[in-house]
DOSEFI-39677 format. One record per residue: z negated, x negated, y of N, C-alpha, C in turn; residue number from 0; residue in three letters. Coordinates in Angstrom, 1 decimal. Atoms other than C-alpha are relative to their C-alpha. Example, Ala and Ser with C-alpha at 12.3 -4.5 7.8 and 13.67 -1.06 7.14 Angstrom:
residues 2
SITE    n_up  n_east  n_north   ca_up  ca_east  ca_north    c_up  c_east  c_north    n  res
SITE     0.0    -0.9     -1.2    -7.8    -12.3      -4.5     0.0    -0.9      1.2    0  Ala
SITE     0.0     0.9     -1.1    -7.1    -13.7      -1.1    -0.8     0.8      1.1    1  Ser
***
This chain:
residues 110
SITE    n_up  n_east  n_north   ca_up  ca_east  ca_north    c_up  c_east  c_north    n  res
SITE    -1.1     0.3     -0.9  -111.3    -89.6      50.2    -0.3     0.7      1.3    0  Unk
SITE    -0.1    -0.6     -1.1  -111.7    -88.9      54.0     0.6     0.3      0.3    1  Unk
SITE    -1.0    -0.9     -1.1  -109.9    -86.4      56.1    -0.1    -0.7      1.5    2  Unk
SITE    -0.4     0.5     -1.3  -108.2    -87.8      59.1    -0.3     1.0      0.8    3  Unk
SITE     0.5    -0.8     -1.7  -109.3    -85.8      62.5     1.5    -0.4      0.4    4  Unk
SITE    -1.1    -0.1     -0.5  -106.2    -84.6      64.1    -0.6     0.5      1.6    5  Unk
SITE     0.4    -0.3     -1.8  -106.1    -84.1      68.1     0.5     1.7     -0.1    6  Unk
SITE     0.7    -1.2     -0.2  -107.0    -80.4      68.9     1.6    -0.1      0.9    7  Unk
SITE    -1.0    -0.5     -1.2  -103.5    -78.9      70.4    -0.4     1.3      1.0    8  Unk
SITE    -0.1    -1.2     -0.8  -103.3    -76.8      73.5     0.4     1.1     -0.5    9  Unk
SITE    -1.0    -1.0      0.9  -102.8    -73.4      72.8     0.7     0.2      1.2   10  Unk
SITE    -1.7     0.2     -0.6   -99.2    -72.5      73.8    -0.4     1.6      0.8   11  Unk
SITE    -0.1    -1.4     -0.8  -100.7    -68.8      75.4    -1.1     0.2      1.3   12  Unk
SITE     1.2     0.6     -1.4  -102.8    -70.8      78.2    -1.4     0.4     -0.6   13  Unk
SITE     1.3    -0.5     -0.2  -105.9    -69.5      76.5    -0.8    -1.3     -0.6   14  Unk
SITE     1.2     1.7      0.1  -107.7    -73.6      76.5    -1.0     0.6      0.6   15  Unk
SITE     1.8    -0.5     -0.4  -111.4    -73.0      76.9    -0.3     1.2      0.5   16  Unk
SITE     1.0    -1.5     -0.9  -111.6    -69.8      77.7    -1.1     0.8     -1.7   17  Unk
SITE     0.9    -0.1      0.8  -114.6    -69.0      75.3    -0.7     1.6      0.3   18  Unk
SITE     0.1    -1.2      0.5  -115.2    -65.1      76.2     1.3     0.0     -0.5   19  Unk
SITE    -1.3    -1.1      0.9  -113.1    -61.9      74.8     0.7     0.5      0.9   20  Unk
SITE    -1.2    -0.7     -0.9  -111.3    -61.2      78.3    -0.2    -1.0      1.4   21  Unk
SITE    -0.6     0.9     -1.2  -109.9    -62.7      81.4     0.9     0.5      1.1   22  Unk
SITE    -0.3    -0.7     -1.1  -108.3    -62.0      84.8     1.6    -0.7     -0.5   23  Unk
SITE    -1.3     0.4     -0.4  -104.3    -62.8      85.5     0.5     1.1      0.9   24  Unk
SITE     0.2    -0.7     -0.7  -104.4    -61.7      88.6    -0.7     2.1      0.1   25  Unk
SITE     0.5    -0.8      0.2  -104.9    -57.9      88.7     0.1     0.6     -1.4   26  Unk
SITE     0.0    -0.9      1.3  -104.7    -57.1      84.9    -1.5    -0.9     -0.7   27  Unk
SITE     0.8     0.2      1.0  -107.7    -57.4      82.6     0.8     0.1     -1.3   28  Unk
SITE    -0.2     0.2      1.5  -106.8    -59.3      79.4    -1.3     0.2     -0.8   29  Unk
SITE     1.2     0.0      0.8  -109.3    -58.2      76.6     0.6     0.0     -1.4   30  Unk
SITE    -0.1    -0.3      1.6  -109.4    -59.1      72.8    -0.9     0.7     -0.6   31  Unk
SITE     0.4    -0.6      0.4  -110.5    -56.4      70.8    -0.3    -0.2     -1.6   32  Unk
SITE     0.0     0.1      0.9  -112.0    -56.3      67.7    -0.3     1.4     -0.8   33  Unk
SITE     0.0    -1.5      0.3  -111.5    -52.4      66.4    -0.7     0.7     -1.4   34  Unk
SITE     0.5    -1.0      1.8  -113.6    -50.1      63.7     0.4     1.1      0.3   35  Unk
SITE    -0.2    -1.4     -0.3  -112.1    -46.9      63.4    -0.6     0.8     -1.2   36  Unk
SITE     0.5    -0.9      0.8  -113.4    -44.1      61.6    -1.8    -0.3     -0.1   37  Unk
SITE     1.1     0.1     -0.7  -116.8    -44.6      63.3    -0.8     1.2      0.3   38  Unk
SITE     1.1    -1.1     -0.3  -119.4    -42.1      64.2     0.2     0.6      1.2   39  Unk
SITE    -0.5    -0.2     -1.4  -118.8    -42.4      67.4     0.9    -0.6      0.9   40  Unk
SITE    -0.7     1.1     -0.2  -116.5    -43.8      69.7    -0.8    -0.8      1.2   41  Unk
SITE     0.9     1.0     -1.2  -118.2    -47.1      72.1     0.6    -0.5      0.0   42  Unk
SITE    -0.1     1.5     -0.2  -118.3    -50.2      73.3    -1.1    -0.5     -0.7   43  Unk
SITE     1.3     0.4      0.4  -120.5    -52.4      71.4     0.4    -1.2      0.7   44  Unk
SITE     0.4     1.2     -0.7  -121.4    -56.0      71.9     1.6    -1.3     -0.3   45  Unk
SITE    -1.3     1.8      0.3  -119.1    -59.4      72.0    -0.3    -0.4     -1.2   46  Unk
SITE     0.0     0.8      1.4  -118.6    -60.8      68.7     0.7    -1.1      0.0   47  Unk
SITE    -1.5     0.8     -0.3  -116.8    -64.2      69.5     0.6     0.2      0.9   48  Unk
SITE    -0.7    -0.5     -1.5  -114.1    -64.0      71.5     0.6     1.5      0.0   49  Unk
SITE    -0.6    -1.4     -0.1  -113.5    -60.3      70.7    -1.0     1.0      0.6   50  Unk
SITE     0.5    -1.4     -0.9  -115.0    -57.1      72.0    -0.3     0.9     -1.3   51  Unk
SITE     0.4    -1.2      0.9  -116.2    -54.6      69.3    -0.1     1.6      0.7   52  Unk
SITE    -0.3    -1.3     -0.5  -114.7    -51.2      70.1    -0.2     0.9     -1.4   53  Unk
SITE    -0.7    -0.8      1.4  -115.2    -48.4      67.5     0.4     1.8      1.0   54  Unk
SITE    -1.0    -1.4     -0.1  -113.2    -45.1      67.6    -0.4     0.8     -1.4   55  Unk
SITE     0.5    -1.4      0.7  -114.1    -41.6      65.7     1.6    -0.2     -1.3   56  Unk
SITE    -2.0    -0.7      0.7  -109.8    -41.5      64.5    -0.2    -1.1     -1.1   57  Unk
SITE    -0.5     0.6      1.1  -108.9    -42.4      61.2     1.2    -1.3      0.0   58  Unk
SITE    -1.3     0.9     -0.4  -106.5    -45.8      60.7     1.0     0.7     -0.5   59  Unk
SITE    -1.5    -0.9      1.0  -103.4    -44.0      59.8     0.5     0.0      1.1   60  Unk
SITE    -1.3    -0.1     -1.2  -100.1    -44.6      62.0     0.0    -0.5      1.0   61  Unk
SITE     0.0     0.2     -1.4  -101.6    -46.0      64.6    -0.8     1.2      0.7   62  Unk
SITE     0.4    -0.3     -0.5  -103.4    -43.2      65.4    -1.3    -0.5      0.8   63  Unk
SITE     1.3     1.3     -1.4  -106.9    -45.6      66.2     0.1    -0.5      0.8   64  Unk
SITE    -0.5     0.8     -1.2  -104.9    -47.4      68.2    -0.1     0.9      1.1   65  Unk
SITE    -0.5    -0.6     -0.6  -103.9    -44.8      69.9    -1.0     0.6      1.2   66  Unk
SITE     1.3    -1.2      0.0  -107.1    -42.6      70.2    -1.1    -1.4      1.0   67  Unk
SITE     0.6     0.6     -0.3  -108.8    -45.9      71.5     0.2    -0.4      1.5   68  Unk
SITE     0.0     0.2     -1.3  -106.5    -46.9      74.5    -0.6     1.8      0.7   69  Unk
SITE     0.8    -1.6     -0.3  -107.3    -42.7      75.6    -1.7    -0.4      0.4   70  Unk
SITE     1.2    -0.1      0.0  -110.9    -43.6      75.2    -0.3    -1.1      0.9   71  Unk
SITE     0.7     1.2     -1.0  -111.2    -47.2      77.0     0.8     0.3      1.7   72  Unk
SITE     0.0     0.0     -1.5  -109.0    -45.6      80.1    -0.9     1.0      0.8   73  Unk
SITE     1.0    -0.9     -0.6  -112.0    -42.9      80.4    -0.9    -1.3      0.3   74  Unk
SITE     0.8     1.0      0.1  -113.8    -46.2      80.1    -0.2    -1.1      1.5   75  Unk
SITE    -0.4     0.6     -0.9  -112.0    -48.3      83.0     0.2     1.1      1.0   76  Unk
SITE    -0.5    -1.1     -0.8  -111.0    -45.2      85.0     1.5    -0.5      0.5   77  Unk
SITE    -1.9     0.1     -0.9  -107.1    -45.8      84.9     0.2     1.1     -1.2   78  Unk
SITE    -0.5    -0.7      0.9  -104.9    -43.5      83.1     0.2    -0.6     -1.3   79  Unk
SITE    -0.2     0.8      1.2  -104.0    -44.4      79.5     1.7    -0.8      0.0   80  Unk
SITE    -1.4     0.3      0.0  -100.1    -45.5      80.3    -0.2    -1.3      0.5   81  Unk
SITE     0.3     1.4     -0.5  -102.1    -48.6      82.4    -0.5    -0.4     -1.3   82  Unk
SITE     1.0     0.9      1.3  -103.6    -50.1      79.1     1.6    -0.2     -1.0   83  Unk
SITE    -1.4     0.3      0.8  -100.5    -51.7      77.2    -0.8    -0.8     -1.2   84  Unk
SITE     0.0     1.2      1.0  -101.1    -53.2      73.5     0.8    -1.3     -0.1   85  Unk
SITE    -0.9     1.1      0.5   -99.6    -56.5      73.4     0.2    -0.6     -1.5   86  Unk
SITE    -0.3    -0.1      1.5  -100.4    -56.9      69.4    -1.3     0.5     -0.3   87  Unk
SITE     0.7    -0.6      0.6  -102.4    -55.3      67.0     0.1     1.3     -0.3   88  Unk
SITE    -0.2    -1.9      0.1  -101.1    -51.7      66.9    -0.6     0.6     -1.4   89  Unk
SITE     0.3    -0.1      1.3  -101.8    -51.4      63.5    -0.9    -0.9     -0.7   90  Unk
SITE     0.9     1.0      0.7  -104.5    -54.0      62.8    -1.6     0.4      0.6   91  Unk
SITE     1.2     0.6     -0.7  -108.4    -54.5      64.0    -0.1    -0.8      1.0   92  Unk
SITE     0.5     1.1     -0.6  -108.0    -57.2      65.6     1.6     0.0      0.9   93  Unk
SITE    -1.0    -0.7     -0.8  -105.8    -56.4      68.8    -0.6    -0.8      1.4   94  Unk
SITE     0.5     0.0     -1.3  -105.1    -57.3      72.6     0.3     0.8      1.2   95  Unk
SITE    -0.8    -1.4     -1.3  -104.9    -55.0      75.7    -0.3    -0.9      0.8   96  Unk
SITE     0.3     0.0     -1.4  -103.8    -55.6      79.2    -0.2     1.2      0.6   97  Unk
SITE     0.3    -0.9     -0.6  -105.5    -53.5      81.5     0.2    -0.1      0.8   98  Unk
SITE    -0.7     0.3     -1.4  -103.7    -53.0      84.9    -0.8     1.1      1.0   99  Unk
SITE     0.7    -0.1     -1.4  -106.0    -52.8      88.0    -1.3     1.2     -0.4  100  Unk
SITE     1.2    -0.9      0.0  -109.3    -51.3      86.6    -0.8     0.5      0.9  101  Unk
SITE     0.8    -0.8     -1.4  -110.9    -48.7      89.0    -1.4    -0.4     -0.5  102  Unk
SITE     1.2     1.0      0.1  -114.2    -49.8      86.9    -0.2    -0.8     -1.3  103  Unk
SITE    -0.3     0.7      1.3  -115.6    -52.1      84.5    -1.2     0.5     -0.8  104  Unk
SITE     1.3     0.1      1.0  -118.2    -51.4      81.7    -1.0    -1.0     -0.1  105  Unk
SITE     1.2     0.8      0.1  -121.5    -52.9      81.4     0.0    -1.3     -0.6  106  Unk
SITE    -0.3     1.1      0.5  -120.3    -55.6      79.1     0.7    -1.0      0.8  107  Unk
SITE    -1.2     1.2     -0.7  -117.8    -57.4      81.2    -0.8    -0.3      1.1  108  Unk
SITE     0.8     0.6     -1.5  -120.6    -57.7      84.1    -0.8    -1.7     -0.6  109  Unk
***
């Protein structure tokens, strides 16, 4: 029996062809993160997809990796940590941050 091909919907959060893991809207950097905590150390690694591979040192428990990670990516960007908002993922891996008006960017996003 063949499967019918259905038409490919828009997604409903404007993100049609955008094929990296971050994007401008005006001055905020949108980035999807793909998070390991309880890591060796904490980085940036490479693009996986459309996510970003961030690991962090903190245990998952409570949200602390979450936590421990915006801290680490606003030494990263040079804004304070209050500019980096989770929009979801507080408690998962797989998470998005806006970053408001990065003073710089990491080697990845060049």
């Amino acid at each position: 029996m063949k499967r019918q091909r259905t038409k490919k919907r828009p997604a409903e959060d404007g993100a049609e062809g955008r094929d990296s893991f971050f994007w401008w809207e005006e001055d905020v950097l949108v980035v999807n993160i793909l998070g390991k905590p309880a890591a060796s150390r904490d980085a940036i690694g490479k693009p996986k997809g459309r996510q970003l591979q961030v690991s962090v040192t903190e245990a998952p428990r409570f949200g602390r990796a979450t936590d421990h990670m915006v801290r680490f990516l606003a030494g990263e960007f040079g804004v304070a940590p209050h500019a980096i908002t989770v929009v979801f993922g507080c408690f998962n891996v797989n998470k998005q941050l806006r970053i408001k008006a990065p003073a710089k960017l990491p080697g990845v996003f060049r």
